[in-house]
PABAZA-985901 format. One line per field, with one value per residue (C-alpha): x, y, z. Coordinates in steps of 0.001 Angstrom, whole numbers, padded with zeros to 6 digits, m for minus. Last residue first. Layout:
BEGIN
east (X	...)
north (Y	...)
up (Z	...)
% end
This chain:
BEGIN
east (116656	116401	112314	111167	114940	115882	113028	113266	116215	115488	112151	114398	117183	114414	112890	116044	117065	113231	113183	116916	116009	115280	118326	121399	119803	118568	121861	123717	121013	122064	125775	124969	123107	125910	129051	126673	126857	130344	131371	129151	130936	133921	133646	134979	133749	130974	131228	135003	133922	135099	133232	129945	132154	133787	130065	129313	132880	132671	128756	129890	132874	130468	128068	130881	132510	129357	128545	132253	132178	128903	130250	133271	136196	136264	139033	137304	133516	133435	136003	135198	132070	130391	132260	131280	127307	128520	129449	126970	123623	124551	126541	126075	122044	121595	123113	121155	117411	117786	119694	117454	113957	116320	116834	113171	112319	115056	113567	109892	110984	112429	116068	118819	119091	122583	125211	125237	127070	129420	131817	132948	132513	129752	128161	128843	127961	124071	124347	125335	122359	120107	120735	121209	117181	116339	117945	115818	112963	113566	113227	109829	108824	111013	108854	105477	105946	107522	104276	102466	104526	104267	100569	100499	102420	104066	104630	107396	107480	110553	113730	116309	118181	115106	114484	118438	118238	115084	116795	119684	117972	115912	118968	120856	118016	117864	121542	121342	118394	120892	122635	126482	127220	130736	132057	133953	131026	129061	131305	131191	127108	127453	129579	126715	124085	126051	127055	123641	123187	120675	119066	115727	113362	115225	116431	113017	111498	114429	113739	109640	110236	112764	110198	107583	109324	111288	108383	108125	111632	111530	109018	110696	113714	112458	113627	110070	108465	110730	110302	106268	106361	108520	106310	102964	105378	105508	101603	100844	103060	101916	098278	098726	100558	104134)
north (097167	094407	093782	096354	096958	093483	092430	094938	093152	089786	090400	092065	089478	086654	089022	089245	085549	084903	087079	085595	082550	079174	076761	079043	082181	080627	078898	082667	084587	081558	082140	085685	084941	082346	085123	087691	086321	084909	088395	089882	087214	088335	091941	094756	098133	099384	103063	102133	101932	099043	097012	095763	094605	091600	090204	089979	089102	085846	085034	085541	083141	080326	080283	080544	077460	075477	076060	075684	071986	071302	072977	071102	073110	073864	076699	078807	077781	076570	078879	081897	082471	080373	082938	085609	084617	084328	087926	089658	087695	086965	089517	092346	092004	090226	093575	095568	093934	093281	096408	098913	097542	097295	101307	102002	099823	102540	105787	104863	104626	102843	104071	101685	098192	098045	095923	091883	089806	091218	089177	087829	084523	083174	086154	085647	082359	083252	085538	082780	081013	083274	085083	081182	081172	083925	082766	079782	081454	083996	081110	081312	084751	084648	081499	082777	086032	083353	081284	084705	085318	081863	081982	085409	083586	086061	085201	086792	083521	081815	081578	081558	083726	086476	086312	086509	089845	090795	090260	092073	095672	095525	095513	097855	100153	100501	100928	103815	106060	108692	109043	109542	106726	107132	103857	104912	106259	102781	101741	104249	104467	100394	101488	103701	101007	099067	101161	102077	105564	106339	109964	111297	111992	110595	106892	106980	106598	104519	102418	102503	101362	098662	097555	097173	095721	092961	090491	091433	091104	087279	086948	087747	085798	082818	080421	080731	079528	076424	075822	075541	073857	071429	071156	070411	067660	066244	066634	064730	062327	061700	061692	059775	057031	056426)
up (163741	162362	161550	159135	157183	157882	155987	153420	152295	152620	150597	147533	147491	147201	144768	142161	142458	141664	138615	137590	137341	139128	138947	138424	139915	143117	143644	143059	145435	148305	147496	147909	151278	152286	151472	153421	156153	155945	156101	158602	161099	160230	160413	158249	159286	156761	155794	153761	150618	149684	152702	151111	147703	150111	150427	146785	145908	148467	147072	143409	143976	145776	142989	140760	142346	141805	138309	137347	138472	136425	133177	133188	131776	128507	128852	126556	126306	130127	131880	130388	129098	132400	134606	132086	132794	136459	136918	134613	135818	139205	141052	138353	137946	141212	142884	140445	141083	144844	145921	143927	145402	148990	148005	147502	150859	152817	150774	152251	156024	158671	159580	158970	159841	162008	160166	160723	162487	164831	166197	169784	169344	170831	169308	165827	166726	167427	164220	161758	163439	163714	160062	158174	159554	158197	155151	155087	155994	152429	149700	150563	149882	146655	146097	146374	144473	141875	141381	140691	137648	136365	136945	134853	131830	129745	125603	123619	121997	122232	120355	123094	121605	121952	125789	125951	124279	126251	129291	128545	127008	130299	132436	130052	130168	134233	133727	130923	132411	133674	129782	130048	127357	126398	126774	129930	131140	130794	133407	135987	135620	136090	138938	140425	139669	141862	144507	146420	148362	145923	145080	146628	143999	140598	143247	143947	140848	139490	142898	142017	137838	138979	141802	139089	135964	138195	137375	133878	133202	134717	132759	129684	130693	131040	133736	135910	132498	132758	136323	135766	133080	134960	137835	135305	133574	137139	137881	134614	135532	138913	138006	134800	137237	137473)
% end
C-alpha cells in the first residue's frame, strides 16, 4: 500500500468513526427535531411513535410534553459520554452525512420501482397514497425519521443486542443480522395497528426492506445517517408520490 493509499484509508475510517459518534449524530438531528417539535406544538402530529413514547413515559409518571424530544437528546449524550470522548463536533463529519443520507436514498428508490412494478404484476398495492403537499406533511417526515429510527433502531436493537448477546451470549455477528431484519418486519407491521392503513402485501415487504435498510444504516454508519436517510425518503414520496 502506498502513503497515498494508506493515508487515504485511515482518512475513510476517520471519517466512519466520527459519523458513529453520538454527539454528532445529535447535532445533525438537532434541526429537524427542533422544526417537527415546532410543528408538532402549532399543528399537532398524526405520528405514533412519539405518541407511544408519551404512553410509556406516562406510566412512569412523567406527563411533561417536551419528554420524548428530551429522552432522545438525554440518550445520545449518555452514550456520547460512555464512550469516553471529547465532546468534540466535526463540521466535515456533519456535512459528509447530508451527502450520504441523500445517497443512501437511490437505492431505495430504486427497491420502490421494483417492489412496486411486482406489486402490480401481482395484483397488490405497494405503497399508500402520498398525502397532501404542504409544510405540516415535511414537519411530520422530520418527526417520522428521527422517532421511528429512535424506537426501531436505537431502542429496539440496542435491547436486541442486551438480550441475546450479553445474556444468552449468542454470537454478536448472527444477532446483528436478524435484528436488522426483526426491526424492519415490526417497523412495517406497526404502519397497520391502527387500523387507517389497509394491510397489503406488497406495502408490507416495502417497508420490511426500507426498515431493514434504516437498521443496516444504523448498525454500520450511525444513528444521524439512519435518521436522515429515513427523513429524505420520506419527504420524497411526499413531493414526488403522489
Amino acid at each position: 500500500m502506498t502513503k497515498e493509499s494508506y493515508s487515504s484509508a485511515r482518512s475513510r475510517d476517520r471519517y466512519r468513526r466520527q459519523t458513529l459518534r453520538p454527539l454528532n449524530c445529535l447535532v445533525f438531528i438537532l434541526p429537524p427535531l427542533a422544526a417537527f417539535q415546532w410543528g408538532a406544538a402549532t399543528y399537532g402530529t398524526t405520528l405514533l411513535t412519539p405518541h407511544y413514547m408519551h404512553v410509556v413515559l406516562r406510566f412512569f409518571g412523567a406527563t411533561a410534553p417536551f419528554l420524548p424530544p428530551l429522552l432522545i437528546v438525554a440518550v445520545l449524550l449518555l452514550q456520547q459520554a460512555a464512550h469516553h470522548e471529547p465532546f468534540k463536533v466535526q463540521p466535515k463529519a456533519l456535512a459528509g452525512m447530508v451527502g450520504e443520507s441523500i445517497l443512501w436514498t437511490f437505492p431505495l428508490i430504486a427497491v420502490s420501482y421494483i417492489t412496486a412494478r411486482v406489486a402490480r404484476m401481482a395484483g397488490m398495492f405497494t405503497l399508500p397514497e402520498a398525502a397532501e403537499k404542504s409544510l405540516q406533511d415535511v414537519l411530520q417526515a422530520l418527526g417520522a425519521g428521527i422517532y421511528e429510527e429512535f424506537v426501531f433502531r436505537l431502542v429496539f436493537l440496542g435491547l436486541v443486542m442486551l438480550i441475546f448477546v450479553d445474556v444468552f451470549e449468542m454470537k454478536k455477528e448472527i444477532v446483528i443480522y436478524m435484528g436488522i431484519v426483526a426491526s424492519g418486519v415490526l417497523f412495517s407491521l406497526c404502519h397497520f395497528t391502527t387500523g387507517q392503513t389497509p394491510f397489503r402485501w406488497g406495502s408490507f415487504i416495502f417497508l420490511a426492506l426500507a426498515g431493514a435498510l434504516w437498521g443496516g444504516l444504523y448498525v454500520f454508519r450511525g444513528f444521524g445517517i439512519a435518521a436522515g436517510c429515513h427523513i429524505v425518503w420520506d419527504i420524497y414520496v411526499f413531493i414526488f408520490q403522489h
